[in-house]
C-alpha positions in Angstrom: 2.1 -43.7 13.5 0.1 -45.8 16.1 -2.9 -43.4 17.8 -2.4 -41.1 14.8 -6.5 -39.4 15.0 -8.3 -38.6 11.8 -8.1 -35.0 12.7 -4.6 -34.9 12.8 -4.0 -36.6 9.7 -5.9 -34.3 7.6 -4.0 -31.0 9.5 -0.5 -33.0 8.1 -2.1 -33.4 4.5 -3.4 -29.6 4.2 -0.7 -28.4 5.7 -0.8 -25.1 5.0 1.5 -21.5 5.6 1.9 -20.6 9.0 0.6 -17.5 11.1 3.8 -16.1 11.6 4.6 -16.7 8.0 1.4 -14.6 7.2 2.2 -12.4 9.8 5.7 -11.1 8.4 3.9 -10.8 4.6 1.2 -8.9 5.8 -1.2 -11.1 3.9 -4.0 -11.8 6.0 -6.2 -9.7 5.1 -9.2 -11.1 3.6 -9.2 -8.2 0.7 -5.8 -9.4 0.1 -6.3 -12.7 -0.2 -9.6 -12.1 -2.3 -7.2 -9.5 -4.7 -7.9 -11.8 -8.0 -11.4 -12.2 -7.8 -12.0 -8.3 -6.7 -10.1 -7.0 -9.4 -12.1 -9.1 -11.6 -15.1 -7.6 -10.1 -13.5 -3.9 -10.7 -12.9 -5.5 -14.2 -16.6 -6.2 -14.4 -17.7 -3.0 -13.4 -18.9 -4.7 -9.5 -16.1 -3.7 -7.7 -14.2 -0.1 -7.1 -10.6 0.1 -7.9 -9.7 2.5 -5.4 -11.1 -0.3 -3.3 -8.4 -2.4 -4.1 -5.7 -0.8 -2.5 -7.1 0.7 0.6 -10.1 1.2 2.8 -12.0 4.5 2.5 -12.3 6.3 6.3 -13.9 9.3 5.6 -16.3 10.8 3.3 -13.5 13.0 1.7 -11.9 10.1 0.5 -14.6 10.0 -2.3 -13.0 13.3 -3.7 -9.7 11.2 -5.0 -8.9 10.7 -8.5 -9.2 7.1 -8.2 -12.5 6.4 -6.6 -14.0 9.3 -9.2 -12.3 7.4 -12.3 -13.9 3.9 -10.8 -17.2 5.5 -10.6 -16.9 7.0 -14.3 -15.9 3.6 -15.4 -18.9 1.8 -13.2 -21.2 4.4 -14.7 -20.1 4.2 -18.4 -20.3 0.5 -18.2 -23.8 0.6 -16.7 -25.0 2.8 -19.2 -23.8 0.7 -22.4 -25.7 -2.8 -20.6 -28.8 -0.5 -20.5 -28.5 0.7 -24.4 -28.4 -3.0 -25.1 -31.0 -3.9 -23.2 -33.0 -1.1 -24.9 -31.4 -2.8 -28.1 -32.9 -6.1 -27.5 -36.5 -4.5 -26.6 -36.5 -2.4 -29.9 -35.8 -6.0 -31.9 -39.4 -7.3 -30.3 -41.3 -4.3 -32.6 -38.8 -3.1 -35.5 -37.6 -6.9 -36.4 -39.3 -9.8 -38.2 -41.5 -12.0 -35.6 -39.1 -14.8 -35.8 -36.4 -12.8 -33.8 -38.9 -12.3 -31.4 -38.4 -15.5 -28.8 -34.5 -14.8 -29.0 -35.0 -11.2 -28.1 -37.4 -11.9 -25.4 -34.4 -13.9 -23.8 -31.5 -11.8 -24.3 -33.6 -8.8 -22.9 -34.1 -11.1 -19.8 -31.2 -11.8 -19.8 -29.3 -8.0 -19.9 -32.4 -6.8 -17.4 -30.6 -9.3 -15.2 -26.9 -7.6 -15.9 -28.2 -4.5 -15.5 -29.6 -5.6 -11.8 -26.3 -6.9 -11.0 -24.3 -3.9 -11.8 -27.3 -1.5 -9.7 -26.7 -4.4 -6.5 -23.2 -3.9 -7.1 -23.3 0.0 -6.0 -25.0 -0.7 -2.6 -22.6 -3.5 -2.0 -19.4 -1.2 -2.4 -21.4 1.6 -0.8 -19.5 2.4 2.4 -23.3 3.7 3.8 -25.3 0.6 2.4 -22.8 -2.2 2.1 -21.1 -4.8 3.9 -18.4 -5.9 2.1 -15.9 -3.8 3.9 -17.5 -4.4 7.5 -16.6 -7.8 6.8 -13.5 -7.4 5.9 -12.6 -5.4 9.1 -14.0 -8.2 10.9 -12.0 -11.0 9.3 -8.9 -8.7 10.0 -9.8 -7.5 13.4 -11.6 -10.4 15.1 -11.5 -14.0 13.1 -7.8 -13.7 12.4 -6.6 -13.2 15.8 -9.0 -15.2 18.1 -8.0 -18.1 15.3 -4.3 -17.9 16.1 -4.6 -17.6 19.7 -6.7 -21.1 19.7 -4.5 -22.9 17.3 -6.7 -23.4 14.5 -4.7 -24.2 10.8 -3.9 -21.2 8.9 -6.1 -21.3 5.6 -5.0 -18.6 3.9 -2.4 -20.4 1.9 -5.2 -22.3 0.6 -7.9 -19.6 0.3 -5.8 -17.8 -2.2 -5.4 -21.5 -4.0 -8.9 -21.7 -4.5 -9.7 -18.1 -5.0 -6.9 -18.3 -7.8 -8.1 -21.4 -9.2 -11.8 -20.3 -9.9 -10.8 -16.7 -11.3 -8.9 -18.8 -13.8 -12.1 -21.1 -14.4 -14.5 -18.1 -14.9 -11.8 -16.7 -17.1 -11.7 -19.6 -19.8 -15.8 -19.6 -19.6 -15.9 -16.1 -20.9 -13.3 -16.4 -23.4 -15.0 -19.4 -24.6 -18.5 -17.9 -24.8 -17.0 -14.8 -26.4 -15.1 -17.1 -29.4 -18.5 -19.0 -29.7 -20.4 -15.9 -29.9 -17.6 -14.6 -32.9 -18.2 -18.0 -34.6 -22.0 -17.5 -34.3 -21.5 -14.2 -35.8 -19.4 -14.7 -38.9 -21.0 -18.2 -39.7 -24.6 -16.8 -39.6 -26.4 -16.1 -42.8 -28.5 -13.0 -41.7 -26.3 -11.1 -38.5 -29.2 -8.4 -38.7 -29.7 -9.7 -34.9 -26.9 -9.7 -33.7 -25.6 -5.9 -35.1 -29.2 -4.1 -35.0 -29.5 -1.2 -35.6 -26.0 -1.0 -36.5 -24.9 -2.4 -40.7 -22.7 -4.7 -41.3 -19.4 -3.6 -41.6 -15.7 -5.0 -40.0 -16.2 -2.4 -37.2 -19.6 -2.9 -35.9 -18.5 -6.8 -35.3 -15.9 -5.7 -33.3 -17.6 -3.3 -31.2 -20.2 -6.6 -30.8 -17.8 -8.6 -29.6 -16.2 -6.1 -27.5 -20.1 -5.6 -25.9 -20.5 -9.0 -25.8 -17.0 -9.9 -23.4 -18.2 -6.8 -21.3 -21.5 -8.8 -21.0 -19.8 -11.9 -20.1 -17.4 -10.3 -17.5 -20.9 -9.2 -15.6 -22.2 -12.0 -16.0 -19.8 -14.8 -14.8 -17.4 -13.3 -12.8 -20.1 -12.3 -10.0 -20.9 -16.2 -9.7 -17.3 -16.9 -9.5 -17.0 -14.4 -6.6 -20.3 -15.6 -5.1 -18.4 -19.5 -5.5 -15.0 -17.7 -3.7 -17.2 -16.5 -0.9 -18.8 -19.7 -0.2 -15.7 -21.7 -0.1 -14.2 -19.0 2.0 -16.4 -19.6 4.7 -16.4 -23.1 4.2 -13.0 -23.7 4.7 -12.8 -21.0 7.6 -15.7 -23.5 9.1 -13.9 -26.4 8.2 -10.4 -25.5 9.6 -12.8 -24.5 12.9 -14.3 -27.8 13.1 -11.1 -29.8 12.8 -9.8 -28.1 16.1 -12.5 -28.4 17.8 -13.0 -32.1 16.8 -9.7 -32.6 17.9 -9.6 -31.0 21.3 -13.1 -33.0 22.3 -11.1 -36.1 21.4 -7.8 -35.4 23.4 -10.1 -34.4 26.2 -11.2 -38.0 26.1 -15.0 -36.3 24.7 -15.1 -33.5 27.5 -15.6 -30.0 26.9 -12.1 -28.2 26.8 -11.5 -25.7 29.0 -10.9 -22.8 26.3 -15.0 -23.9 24.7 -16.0 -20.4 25.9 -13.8 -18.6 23.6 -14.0 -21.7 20.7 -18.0 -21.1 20.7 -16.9 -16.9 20.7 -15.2 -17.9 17.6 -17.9 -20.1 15.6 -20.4 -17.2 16.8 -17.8 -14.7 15.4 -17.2 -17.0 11.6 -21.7 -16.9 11.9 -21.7 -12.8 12.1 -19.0 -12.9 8.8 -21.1 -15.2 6.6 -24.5 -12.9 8.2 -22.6 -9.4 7.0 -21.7 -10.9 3.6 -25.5 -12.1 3.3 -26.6 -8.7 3.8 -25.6 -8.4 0.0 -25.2 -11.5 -0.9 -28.7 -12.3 -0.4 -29.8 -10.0 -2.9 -27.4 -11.6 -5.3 -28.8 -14.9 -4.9 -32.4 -13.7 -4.9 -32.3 -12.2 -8.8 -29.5 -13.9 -9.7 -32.1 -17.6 -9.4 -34.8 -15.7 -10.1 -33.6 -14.5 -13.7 -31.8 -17.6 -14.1 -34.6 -19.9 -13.6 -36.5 -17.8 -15.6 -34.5 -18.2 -18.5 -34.1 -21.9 -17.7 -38.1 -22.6 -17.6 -38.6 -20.1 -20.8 -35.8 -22.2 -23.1 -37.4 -25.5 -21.8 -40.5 -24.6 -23.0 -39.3 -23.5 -26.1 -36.9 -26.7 -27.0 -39.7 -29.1 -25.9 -43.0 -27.1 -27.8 -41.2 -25.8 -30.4 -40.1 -26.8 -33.9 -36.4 -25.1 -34.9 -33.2 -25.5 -37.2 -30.3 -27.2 -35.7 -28.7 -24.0 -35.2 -31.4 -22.5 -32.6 -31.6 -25.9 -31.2 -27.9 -25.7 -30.2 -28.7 -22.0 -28.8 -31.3 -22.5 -26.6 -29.6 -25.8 -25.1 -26.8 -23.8 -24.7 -28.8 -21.0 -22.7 -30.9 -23.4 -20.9 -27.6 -25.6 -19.3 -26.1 -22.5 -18.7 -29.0 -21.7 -16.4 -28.8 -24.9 -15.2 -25.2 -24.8 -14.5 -25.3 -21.0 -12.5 -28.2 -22.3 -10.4 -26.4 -25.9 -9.4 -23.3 -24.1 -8.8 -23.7 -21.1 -6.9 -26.5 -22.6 -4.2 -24.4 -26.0 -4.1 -21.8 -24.0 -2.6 -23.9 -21.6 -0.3 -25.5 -25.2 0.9 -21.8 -26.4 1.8 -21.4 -23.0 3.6 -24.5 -24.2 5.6 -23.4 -27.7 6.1 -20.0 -26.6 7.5 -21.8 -24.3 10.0 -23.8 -27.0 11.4 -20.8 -29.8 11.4 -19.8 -29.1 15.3 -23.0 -30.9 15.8 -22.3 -34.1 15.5 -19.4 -33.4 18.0 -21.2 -32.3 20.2 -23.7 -35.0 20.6 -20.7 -36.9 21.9 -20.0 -34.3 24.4 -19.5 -36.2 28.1 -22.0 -34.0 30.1 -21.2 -36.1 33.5 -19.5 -34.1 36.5 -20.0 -31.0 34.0 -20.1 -27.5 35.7 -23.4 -25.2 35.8 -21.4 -22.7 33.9 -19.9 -25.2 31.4 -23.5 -26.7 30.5 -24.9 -23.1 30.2 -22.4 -22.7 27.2 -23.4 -25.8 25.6 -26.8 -25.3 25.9 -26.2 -21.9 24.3 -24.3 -23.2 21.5 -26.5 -26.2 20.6 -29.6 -23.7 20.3 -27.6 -21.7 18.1 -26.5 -24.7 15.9 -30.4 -26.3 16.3 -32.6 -23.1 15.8 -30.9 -20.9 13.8 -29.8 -21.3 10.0 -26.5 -20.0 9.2 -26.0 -19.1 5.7 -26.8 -17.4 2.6 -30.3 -16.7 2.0 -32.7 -15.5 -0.7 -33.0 -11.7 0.7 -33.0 -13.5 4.3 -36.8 -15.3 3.0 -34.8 -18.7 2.2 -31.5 -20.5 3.7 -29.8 -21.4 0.9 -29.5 -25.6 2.2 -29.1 -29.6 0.2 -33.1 -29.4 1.1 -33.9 -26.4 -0.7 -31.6 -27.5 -3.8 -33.6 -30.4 -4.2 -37.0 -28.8 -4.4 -35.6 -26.5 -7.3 -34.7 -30.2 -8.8 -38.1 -31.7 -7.7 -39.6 -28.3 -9.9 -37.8 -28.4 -12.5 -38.6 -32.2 -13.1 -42.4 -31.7 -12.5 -42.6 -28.6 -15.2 -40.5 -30.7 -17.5 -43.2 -34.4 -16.9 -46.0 -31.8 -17.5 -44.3 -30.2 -20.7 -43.4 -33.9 -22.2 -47.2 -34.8 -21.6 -49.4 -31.7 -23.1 
């Protein structure tokens, strides 16, 4: 079609289910369309159960048989990942020294499980936590002030994408479990692995059961920090289509409902600053144990003479490092991105014949856009951005020049 605009091309190829579709199935709320990843997390021992079904109001809801059973199960859980990080800490002194680098890793490694299972209580906390003020807000405030200014509906494709990486973190735990089995029966001396348990048919299986308990802690968090990144994203994205759009049917003058669409992007900023509030903490120890573990196996691949067999272990720790960091900032830096995108709209603005009132809201939204960084942080000391990704890079490749010279 002749005059067809770019915006409107992309709203007919995501075209996605409609508000009054949502409306009638009652399936806009964000817990809702986040149900696979947060019953992961409840899986995982992150999330409450009670949680999924219905918001807590009062402090007498805590007396219900289902919250009490999801805090039993949180606490059992947390209590095993500390008896095997006390396990990997009593390998340093009671086993032979040339356990000693692997243990030092694994007990890095479960310190850091057992820190996201203690975040995980302060971020389902109704007292300390955010997660369920930002739910209420996506329900009670982004949801409705979308509809009434015609942005695209993303929840369809939310759930797509929520769906989609629950299945992806899935199939990386069940592989790392059957490679873990493999390790275990292939291995001539298993002492490591079953300490201070003997080798027998049962104490493998209560290994491998430990070790997919493990796994669920340890990936399914960074697949729900991916799922809230693209979230807001995509909420961001749908946001700056519309507003693209009505700048460029205006003939590139503010519309008259900018007010309420700067309202909006102001509201979408105080939903990614409520989730930051524990997600921050999240991506402070989760990069600081995983880049940990990164710069400890580098050192040890490069300065270090091994079988084939550790060789192919410690690669396989350090790209897993590797992989969590890349992933889970590349997305908060999209996040970021899509938050600043109504920029370069905006520099196209036409401010001629503009009102007083009118130029006052543009001001005020451009020194929101220009001086403040919307995202996820590092416990609100770093903005998560493309910028600071690269100076992780740029670290990583000096340590690794010095290593390859000593």
């Amino acid at each position: 079609m002749v005059g067809k605009t770019k915006i409107q091309e992309i709203d007919l190829g995501k075209e996605d289910t409609t508000w009054d579709e949502i409306d009638e199935k009652k399936k806009s709320c964000l817990k809702q369309i986040l149900r696979p990843i947060l019953l992961a997390m409840a899986i995982a021992g992150c999330y409450n159960f009670s949680d999924l079904i219905y918001i807590q109001k009062s402090e007498n809801d805590k007396t219900s048989v289902k919250w009490v059973l999801s805090l039993m199960y949180r606490l059992v859980l947390l209590l095993v990942t500390l008896a095997a990080t006390a396990r990997y800490a009593c390998i340093l002194f009671y086993l032979p020294s040339d356990y000693q680098y692997i243990a030092i890793l694994c007990l890095v490694w479960a310190l850091h499980l057992v820190t996201q299972l203690l975040l995980s209580f302060k971020t389902t906390s109704r007292k300390y936590g955010h997660y369920e003020k930002a739910f209420q807000h996506w329900e009670s405030v982004i949801i409705p002030e979308s509809r009434q200014l015609g942005l695209r509906c993303p929840v369809a494709q939310i759930r797509r994408q929520t769906i989609t990486a629950v299945i992806i973190g899935m199939a990386i735990i069940i592989l790392n479990v059957v490679s873990i089995g493999i390790q275990l029966e292939v291995s001539a001396d298993p002492v490591f692995y079953l300490f201070p348990l003997s080798e027998t048919h049962w104490s493998k299986m209560f290994y491998i059961f430990l070790m997919l308990m493990s796994s669920l802690v340890w990936i399914v968090p960074q697949a729900n920090a991916i799922i809230l990144s693209k979230t807001l994203t995509t909420v961001f994205t749908v946001y700056n289509e519309t507003f693209e759009k009505q700048i460029t049917d205006n003939k590139n003058n503010l519309p008259e409902n900018f007010p309420r669409m700067r309202q909006l992007h102001i509201n979408i900023c105080k939903l990614v600053e409520e989730l930051d509030n524990d997600m921050g903490w999240f991506y402070a120890t989760d990069m600081g144990f995983m880049i940990f573990l990164t710069v400890f196996t580098l050192y040890q691949i490069v300065k270090t003479t091994m079988d084939t067999f550790s060789l192919v272990m410690y690669f396989f720790w350090f790209l897993s490092g590797i992989a969590i960091v890349v992933f889970t900032t590349s997305f908060a830096a999209f996040t970021h991105e899509a938050a600043h995108a109504p920029l370069d709209t905006i520099y196209y603005i036409n401010v001629q014949d503009i009102t007083v009132e009118k130029l006052a809201q543009l001001n005020l939204f451009l020194s929101k856009l220009t001086g403040t960084q919307v995202g996820f942080t590092t416990c609100g000391l770093l903005t998560i951005t493309k910028e600071f990704i690269l100076t992780i890079a740029g670290v990583f490749l000096t340590y690794f020049a010095v290593l390859y010279t000593l």
